[in-house]
C-alpha positions as CSV (number, residue, x, y, z in Angstrom):
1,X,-188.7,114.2,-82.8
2,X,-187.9,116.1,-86.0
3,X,-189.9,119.2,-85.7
4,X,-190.6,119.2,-89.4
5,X,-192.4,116.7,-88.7
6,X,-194.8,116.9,-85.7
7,X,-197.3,114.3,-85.5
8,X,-200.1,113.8,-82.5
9,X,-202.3,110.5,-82.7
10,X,-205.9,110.5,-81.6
11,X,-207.9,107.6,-80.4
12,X,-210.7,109.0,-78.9
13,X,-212.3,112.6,-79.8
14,X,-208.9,113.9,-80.6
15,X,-209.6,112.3,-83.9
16,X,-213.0,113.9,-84.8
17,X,-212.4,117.4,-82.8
18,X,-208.6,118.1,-82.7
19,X,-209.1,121.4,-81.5
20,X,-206.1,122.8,-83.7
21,X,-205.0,123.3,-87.0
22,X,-203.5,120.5,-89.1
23,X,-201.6,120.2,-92.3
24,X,-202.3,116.8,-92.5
25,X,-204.4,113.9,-90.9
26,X,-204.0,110.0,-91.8
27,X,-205.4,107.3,-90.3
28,X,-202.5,105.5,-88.5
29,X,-202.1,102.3,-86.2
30,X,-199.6,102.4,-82.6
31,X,-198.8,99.0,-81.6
32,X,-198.5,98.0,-78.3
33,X,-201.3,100.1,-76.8
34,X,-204.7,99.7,-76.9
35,X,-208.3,102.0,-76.5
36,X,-210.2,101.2,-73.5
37,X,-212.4,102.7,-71.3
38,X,-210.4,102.7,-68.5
39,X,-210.0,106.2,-66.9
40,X,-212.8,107.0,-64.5
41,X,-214.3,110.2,-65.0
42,X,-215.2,112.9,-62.0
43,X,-216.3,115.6,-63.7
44,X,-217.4,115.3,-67.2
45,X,-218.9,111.8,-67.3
46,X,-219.3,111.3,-63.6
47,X,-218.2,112.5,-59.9
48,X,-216.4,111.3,-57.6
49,X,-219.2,109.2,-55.4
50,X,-220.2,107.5,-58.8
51,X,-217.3,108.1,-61.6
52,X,-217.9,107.1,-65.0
53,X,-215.1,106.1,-67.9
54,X,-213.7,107.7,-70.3
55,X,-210.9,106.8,-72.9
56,X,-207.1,105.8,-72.3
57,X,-204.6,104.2,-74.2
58,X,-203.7,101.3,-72.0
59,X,-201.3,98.6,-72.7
60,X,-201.5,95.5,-74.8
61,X,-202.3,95.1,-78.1
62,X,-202.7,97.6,-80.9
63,X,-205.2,100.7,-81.6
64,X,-206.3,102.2,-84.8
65,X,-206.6,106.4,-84.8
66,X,-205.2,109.5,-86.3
67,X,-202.5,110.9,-87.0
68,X,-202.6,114.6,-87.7
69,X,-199.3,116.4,-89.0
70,X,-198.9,120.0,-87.5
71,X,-196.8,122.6,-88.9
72,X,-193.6,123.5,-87.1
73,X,-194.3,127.1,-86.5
74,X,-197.6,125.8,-84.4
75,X,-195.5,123.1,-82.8
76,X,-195.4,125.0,-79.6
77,X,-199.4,126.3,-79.7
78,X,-200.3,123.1,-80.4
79,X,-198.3,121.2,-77.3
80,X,-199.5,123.7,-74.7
81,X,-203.3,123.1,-76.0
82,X,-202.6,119.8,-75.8
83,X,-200.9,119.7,-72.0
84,X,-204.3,121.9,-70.9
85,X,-206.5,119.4,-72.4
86,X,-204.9,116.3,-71.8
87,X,-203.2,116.5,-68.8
88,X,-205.7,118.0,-66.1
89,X,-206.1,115.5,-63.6
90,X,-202.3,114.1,-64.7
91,X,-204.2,110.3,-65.5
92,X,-201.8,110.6,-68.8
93,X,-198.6,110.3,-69.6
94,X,-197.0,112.3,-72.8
95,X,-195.1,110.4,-74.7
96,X,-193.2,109.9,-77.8
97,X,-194.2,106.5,-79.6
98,X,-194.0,105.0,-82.9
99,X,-197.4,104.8,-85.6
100,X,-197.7,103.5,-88.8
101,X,-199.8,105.7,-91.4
102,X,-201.9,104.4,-93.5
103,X,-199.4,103.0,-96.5
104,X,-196.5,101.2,-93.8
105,X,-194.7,104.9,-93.5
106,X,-193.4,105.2,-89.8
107,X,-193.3,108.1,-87.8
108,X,-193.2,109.4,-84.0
109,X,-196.0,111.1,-82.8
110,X,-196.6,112.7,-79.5
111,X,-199.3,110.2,-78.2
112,X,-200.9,110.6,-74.6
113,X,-201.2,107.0,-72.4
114,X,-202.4,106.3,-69.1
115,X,-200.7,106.1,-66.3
116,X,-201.7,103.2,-64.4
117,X,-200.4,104.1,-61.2
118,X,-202.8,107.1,-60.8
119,X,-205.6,107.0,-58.6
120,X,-208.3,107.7,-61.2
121,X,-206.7,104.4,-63.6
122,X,-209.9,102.1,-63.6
123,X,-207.7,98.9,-64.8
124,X,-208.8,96.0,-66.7
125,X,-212.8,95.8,-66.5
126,X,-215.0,93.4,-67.8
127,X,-217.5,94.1,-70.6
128,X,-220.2,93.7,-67.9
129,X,-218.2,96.0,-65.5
130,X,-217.7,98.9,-68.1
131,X,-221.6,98.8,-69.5
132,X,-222.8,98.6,-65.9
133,X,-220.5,102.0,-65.1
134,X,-221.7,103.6,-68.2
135,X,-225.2,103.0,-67.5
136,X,-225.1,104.5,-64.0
137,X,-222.5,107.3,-64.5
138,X,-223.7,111.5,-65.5
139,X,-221.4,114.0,-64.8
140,X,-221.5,117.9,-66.1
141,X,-221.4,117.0,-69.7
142,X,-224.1,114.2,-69.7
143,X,-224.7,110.6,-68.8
144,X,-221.8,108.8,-69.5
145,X,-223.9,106.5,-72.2
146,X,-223.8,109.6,-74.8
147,X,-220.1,109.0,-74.6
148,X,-219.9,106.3,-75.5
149,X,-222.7,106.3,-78.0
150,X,-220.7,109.3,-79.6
151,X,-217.2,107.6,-79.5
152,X,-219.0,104.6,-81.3
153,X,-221.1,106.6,-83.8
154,X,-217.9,108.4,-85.1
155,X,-215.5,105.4,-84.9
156,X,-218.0,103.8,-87.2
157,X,-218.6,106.5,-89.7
158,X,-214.2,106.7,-89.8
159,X,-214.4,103.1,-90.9
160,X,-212.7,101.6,-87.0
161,X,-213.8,98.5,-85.7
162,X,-213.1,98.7,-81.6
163,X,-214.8,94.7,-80.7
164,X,-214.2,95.3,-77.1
165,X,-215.8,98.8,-76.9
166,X,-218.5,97.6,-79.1
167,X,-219.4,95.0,-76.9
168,X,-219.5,97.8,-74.1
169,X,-222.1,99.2,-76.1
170,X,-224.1,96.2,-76.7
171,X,-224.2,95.6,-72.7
172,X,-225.1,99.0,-72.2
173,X,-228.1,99.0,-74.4
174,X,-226.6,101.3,-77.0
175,X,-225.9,98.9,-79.8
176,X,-227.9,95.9,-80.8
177,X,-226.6,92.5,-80.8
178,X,-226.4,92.4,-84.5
179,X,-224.7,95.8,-84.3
């Protein structure tokens, strides 16, 4: 990765609370990935007798996000924020990927996935699986519903359609079916 040009891409709160400074944030698309709640939560959105879900990147498809441009002197800052916030519990993976910014332009951006052989990986859950977890789940930073209510609420007000998490929503009660 050229360090003049540092990218990170955000999916999930990363793209309404970054936590560090940026020079520059696009919206941007990473192919071959997609959001989904699909890491089960111990602490912040649930415990460990009833976890709730939280955000991943998982494979398949495509997911719409972030891209924020950081400036080389912060590179370093901005990667050790990142490691302490994103790699706690070690359910992601940091990794180097292709995006698209808005406009076609390609770049690489540091971009965190799951790892799907770690014990907190949720896998593929139905719609009625996921609502039925986030109804149920609360952990020390709420009921896992205000999550996903959140995530929703600020997806929609940047303009990103996520079908599969907004029918989540719907099943959960947080959305209505014209939503």
């Amino acid at each position: 990765m050229d360090r003049d040009e540092f990218w990170v891409f955000g999916y999930g709160s990363l793209m309404w609370n970054p936590g560090f400074e940026v020079e520059e944030s696009r919206p941007a698309h990473l192919h071959g990935f997609r959001r989904a709640l699909c890491v089960r939560s111990w602490v912040h959105r649930g415990t460990q007798e009833h976890p709730g879900l939280v955000l991943g990147l998982d494979r398949g498809g495509s997911c719409r996000g972030m891209a924020f441009r950081v400036a080389p002197q912060r590179w370093h800052a901005v990667v050790d924020y990142l490691r302490e916030r994103e790699l706690v519990t070690h359910v992601y993976k940091e990794r180097t990927l292709p995006i698209r910014l808005d406009g076609g332009v390609r770049k690489g951006a540091l971009v965190y996935v799951i790892d799907r052989a770690h014990h907190q990986y949720a896998g593929a859950l139905t719609v009625e699986e996921a609502a039925a977890t986030v109804r149920a789940a609360r952990g020390k930073s709420g009921p896992n519903v205000e999550y996903v209510a959140n995530t929703l609420a600020h997806l929609q007000q940047m303009g990103i359609r996520d079908h599969w998490l907004e029918e989540v929503g719907r099943a959960a009660g947080l959305l209505a079916s014209g939503d």
